[in-house]
N, C-alpha and C positions, 0 to 999 in steps of 0.2 A: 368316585367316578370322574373320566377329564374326560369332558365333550369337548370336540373342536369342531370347525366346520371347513370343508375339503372342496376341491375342486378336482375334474379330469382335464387334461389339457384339451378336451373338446365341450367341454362344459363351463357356460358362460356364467351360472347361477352357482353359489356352493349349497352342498349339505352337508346335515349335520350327520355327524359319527362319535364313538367312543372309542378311544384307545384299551385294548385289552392286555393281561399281563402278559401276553407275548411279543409285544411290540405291533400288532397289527391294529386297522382301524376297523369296525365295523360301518357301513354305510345302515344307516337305522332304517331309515326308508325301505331300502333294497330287501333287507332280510324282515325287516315286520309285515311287508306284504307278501313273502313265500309264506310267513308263518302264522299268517289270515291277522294280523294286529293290525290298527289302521295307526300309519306314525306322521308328522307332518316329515316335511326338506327342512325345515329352516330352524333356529334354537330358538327361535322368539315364539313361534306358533307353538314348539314342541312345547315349551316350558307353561305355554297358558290352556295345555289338553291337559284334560284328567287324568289320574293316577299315572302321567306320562314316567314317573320314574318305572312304576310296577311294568309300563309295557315296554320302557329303554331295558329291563332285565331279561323279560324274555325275549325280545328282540336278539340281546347279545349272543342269550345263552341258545336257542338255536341257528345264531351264527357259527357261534362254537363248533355245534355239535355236529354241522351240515359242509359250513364252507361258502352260505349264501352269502353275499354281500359284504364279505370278508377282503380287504384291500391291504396290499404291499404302501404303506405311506411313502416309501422312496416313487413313487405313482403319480402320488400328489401333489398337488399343495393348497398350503394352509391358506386360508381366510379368517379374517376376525373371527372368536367364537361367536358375535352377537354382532350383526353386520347392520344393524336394521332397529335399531332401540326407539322408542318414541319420544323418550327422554332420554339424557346424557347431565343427571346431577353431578355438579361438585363443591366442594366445600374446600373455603381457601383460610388460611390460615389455624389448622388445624393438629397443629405440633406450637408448642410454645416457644420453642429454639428457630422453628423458623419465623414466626411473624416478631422475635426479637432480631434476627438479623436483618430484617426490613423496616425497624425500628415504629414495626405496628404493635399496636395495642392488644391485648392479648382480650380474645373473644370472650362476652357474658354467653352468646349466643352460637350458634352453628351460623355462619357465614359464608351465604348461598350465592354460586352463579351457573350458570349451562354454558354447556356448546354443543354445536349445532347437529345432529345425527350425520351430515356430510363430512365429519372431520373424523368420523371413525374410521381405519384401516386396520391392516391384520399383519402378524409378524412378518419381518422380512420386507413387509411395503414399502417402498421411502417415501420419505415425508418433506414433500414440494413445498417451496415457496418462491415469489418473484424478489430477489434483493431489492427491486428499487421501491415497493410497499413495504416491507419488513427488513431493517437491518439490526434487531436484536434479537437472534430465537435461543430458547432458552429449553432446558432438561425438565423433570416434576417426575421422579420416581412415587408413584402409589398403586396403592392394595383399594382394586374394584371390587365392589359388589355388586352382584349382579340378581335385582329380583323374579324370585320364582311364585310369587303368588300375589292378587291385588292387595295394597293396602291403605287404608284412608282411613285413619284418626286411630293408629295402633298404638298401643301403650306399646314404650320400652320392652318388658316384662314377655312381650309378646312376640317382638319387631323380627327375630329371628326366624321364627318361622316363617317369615315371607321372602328369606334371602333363598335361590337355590342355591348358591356358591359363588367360586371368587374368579378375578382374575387378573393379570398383574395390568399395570397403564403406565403411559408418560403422556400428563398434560403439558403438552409442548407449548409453548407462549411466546407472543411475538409482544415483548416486554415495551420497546417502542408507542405498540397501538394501544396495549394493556393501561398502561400507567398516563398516555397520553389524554385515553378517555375519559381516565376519572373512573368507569366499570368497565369490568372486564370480559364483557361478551366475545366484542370482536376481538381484540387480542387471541381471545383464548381457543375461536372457533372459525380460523380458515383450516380449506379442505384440507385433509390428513392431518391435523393438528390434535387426532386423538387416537393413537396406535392402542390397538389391546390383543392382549393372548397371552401362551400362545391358546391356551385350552380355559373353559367353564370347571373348575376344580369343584363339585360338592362339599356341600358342606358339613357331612360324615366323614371327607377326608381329612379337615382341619380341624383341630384340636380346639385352639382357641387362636381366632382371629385377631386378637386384642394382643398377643405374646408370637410376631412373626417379622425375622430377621427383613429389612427393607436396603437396596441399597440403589443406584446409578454409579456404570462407568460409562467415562466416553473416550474412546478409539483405547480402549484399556486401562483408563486409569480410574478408578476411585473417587469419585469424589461426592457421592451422598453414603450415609450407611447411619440408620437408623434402625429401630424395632419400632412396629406398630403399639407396643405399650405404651410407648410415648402419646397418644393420640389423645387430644383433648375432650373430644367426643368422641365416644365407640358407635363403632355400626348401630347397633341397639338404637343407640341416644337419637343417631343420624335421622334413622330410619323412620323412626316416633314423630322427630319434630318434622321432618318432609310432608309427613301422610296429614297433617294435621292440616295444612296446606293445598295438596295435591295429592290429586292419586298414583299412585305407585303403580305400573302395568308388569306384569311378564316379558324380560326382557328388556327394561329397565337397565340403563347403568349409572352407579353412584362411585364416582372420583372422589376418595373417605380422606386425602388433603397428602400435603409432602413435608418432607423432613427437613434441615437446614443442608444446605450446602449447594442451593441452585447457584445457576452461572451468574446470573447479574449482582448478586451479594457479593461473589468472592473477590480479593485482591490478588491479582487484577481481575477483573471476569471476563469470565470462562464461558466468552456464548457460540453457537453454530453455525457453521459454515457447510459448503460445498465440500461431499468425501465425509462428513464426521459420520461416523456410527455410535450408537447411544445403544447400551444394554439395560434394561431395568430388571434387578430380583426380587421377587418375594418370595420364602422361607416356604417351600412346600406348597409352592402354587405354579411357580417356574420362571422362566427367563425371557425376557420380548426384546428381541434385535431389532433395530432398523437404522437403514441411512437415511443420512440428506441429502437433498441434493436442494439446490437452486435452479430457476426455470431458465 
């Protein structure tokens, strides 16, 4: 299943919808209340209602079958899948290849920071900054998780069941603010400084999370390309050690770390400007465009 969340061009709020195999979106709202199902607008409410998968089905399936709430996506457009998270985990140095290219120390532990729920945007957004606060921004291709059920003090063993699915990210970083601070909050969490989408991929449609091709180009070239096997900690591990901590809500997003080849490592590096476009893949979850621009 790929939930996204959709806007009308007279619609100032987005909702949530499903992509079906014929390329259409369903509006779940629209069509759960012809077909008496109570569904929320949003993926964060949706994801923390009961059996909300059992009623995103029949929702779809008599969209199908009716026509209710069935939208043309050339209609639309997209929004983050998850626009609205209460948290925004991420885990930095989480490939080995990369915290050797920043000739850090390779982690005993998962190595925690956030940014801020304002720094999330949705494919296609661009992603503002003032040059005279930030003049290093920098790429961070990774594979989101996105939780679909609470969890506090879950064993590994367990941890997956509380993902509903994935989705692709670029923790953008204003290397400058990042490394000047010593932590990397602010660095890592002005506004739009965290694009995701374009869709919530379930996690029946991925095989194994842990074995999924990762890459970053910018204005078409190449320059991350990694698998998620590489990952020092797996979602699992992630997941476990967070809740033991804090609790995990519905809606949740966890940034699981990046691969080598961001811009401020390379010779010479490779960081953003004004006009760049940044693509990120991940391997059966999808593609997130965005520009930059400068203010």
């Amino acid at each position: 299943m790929r939930i996204g969340q959709y806007r009308t061009t007279d619609e100032a709020s987005p909702r949530v919808g499903v992509s079906t195999d014929d390329g259409a979106v369903v509006d779940l709202a629209e069509a759960g209340e012809a077909a008496g199902i109570d569904i929320p607008e949003r993926t964060s409410d949706l994801l923390a209602d009961w059996q909300w998968r059992r009623k995103v089905d029949l929702a779809v399936e008599y969209a199908e079958e009716t026509g209710v709430g069935t939208r043309d996506p050339a209609d639309l457009d997209r929004a983050a899948p998850v626009d609205d998270p209460q948290k925004v985990v991420c885990v930095g140095l989480n490939y080995r290849d990369h915290a050797e290219e920043g000739d850090n120390p390779i982690p005993d532990e998962p190595v925690l920071f956030s940014k801020f729920p304002t720094s999330v945007v949705g494919p296609d957004d661009p992603v503002r900054w003032d040059p005279e606060y930030t003049e290093k921004v920098d790429y961070e291709a990774e594979l989101v998780a996105v939780i679909g059920e609470r969890a506090r003090r879950v064993d590994p063993e367990d941890a997956m069941d509380h993902v509903a699915g994935f989705t692709v990210g670029n923790d953008v970083s204003a290397r400058d603010l990042q490394h000047g601070d010593g932590q990397w909050v602010r660095g890592k969490s002005l506004d739009t400084f965290a694009p995701i989408g374009p869709d919530l991929v379930t996690t029946d449609e991925i095989d194994d999370p842990h074995d999924l091709e990762i890459f970053a180009e910018i204005n078409g070239e190449r320059l991350q390309e990694s698998s998620t096997a590489n990952l020092i900690f797996g979602v699992d591990e992630l997941i476990s050690f967070c809740s033991r901590a804090f609790t995990l809500e519905p809606g949740d997003l966890m940034f699981t770390g990046t691969p080598p080849g961001v811009g401020v490592y390379r010779e010479p590096p490779v960081l953003l400007g004004d006009g760049d476009s940044v693509t990120i893949g991940v391997e059966g979850v999808g593609e997130l465009t965005n520009s930059f621009e400068t203010e």
